[in-house]
C-alpha positions as CSV (number, residue, x, y, z in Angstrom):
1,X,83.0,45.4,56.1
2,X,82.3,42.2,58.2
3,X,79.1,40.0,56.8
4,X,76.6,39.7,59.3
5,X,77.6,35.6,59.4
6,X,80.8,36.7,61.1
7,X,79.2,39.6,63.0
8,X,76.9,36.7,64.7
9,X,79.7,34.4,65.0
10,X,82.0,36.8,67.0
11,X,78.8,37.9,69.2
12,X,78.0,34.8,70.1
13,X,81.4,32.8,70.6
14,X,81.8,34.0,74.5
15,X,78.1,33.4,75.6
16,X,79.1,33.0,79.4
17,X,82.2,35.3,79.4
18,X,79.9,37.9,78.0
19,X,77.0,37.3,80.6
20,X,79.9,37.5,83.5
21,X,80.8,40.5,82.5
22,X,77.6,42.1,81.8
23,X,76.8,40.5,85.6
24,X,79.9,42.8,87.1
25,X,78.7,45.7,84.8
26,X,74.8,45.4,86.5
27,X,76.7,45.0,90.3
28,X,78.7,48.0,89.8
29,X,75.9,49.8,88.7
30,X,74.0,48.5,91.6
31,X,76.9,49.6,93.9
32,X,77.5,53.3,92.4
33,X,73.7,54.2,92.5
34,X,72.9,51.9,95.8
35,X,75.4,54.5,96.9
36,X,73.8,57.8,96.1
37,X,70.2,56.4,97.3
38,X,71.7,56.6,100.7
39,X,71.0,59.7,103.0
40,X,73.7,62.3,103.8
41,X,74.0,60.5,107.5
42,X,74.6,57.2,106.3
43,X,76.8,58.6,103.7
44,X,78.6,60.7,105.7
45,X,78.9,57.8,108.6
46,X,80.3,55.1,105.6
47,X,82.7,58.1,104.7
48,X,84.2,58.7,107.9
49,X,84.4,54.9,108.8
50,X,86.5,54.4,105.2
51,X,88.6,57.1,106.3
52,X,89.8,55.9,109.5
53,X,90.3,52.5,107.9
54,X,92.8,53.9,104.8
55,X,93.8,57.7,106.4
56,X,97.5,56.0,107.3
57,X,97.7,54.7,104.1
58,X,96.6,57.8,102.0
59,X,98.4,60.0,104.3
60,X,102.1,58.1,102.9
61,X,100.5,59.7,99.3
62,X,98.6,63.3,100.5
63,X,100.8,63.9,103.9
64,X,99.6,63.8,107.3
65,X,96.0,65.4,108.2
66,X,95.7,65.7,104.5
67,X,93.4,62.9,104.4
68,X,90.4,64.1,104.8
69,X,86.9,62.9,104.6
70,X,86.3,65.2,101.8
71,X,88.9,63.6,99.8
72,X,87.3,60.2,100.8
73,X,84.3,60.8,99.2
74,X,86.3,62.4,96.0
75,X,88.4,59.3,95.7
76,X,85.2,57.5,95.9
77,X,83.8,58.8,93.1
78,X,87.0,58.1,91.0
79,X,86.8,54.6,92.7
80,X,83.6,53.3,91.5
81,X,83.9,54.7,88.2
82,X,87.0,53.1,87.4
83,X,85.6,49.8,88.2
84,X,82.5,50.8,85.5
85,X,85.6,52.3,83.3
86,X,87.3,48.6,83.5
87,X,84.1,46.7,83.4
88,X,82.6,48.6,80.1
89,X,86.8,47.5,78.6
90,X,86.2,44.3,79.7
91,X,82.6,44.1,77.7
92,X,84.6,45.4,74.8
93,X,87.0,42.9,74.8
94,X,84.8,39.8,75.2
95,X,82.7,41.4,72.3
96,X,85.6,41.8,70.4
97,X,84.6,45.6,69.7
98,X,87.6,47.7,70.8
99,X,87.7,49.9,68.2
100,X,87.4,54.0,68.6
101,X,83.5,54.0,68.0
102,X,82.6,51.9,70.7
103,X,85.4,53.0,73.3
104,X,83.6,56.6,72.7
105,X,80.5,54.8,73.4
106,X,81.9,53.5,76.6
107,X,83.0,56.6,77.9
108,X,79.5,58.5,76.8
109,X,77.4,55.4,78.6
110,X,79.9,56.2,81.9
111,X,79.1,59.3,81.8
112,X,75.2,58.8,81.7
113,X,75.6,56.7,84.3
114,X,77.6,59.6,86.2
115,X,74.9,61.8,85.4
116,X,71.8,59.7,86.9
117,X,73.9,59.2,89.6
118,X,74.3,62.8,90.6
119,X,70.6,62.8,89.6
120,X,69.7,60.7,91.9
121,X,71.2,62.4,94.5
122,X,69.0,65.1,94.3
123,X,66.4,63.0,95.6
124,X,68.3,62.0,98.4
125,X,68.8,65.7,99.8
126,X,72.4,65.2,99.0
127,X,72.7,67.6,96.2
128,X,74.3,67.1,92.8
129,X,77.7,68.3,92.3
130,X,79.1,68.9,88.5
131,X,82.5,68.5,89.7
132,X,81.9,64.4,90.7
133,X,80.7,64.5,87.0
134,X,84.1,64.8,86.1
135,X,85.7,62.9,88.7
136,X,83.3,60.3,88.1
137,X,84.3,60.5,84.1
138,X,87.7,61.1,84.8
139,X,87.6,57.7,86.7
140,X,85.8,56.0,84.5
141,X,88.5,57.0,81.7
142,X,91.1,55.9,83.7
143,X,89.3,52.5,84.3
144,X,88.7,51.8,80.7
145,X,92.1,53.1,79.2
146,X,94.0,51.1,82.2
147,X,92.0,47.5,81.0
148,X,92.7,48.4,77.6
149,X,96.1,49.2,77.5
150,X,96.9,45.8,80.1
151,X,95.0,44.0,77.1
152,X,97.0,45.5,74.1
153,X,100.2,45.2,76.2
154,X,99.5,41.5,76.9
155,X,98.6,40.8,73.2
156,X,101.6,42.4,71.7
157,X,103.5,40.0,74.1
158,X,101.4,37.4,72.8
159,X,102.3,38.3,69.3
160,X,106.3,38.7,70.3
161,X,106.4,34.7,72.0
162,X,104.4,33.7,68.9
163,X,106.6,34.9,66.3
164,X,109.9,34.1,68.5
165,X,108.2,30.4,68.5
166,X,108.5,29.7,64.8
């Protein structure tokens, strides 16, 4: 067990890394709920405009007229979270807390963040939907597993150059 010397220490080693990141974790937040305060029209306007803009390319993945507004707003959902999913790994990492406790912690803080966010849409006369619960923690899953497997891939290379150094 780590004395609470060390335990400072590491906390407070990346004081402006750790306040970047927790900047990009209060914008994203800003962005998923500033999102869901907006009324179906605006919503539904943003959506069809984002489809126009990235139908040719999603129709190379889904096939053409597959790429539909409904799966706009799906990949949305996965979108957004992903970027919390990476930003919560990226917290981890400046912390220096990646261990299984706090990558659950992560993933339970995305999804209470998916949860007001369908919350909140309530409000808005959009109606909440369980299924963008998922794909919301589904994204946000995919976020934080992809920042955190770049980072153990890029210290195990780390490691390799080190020892092939000596």
């Amino acid at each position: 067990m780590e004395t609470q010397d060390k335990q400072m220490k590491r906390a407070s080693d990346r004081p402006l890394l750790t306040v970047a990141v927790l900047l990009l974790l209060v914008l994203n937040l800003a962005w998923i709920w500033g999102n869901s305060l907006e009324s179906s029209s605006v919503s539904a306007q943003k959506s069809e405009q984002v489809t126009e803009v990235i139908e040719p390319v999603l129709e190379v993945v889904v096939g053409e007229g597959n790429a539909t507004e409904h799966l706009v707003r799906k990949l949305a959902h996965v979108t957004e979270f992903a970027c919390l999913g990476a930003n919560l790994a990226c917290l981890l990492l400046v912390r220096r807390r990646v261990r299984w406790r706090a990558v659950g912690h992560a993933l339970l803080a995305a999804l209470l963040v998916a949860l007001c966010d369908e919350s909140i849409q309530i409000f808005t006369d959009r109606g909440a939907q369980v299924s963008d619960i998922w794909l919301d923690a589904a994204g946000a899953a995919l976020g934080l597993c992809a920042v955190l497997l770049v980072a153990l891939v890029c210290r195990k290379r780390k490691s390799a150059d080190k020892k092939n150094n000596q």
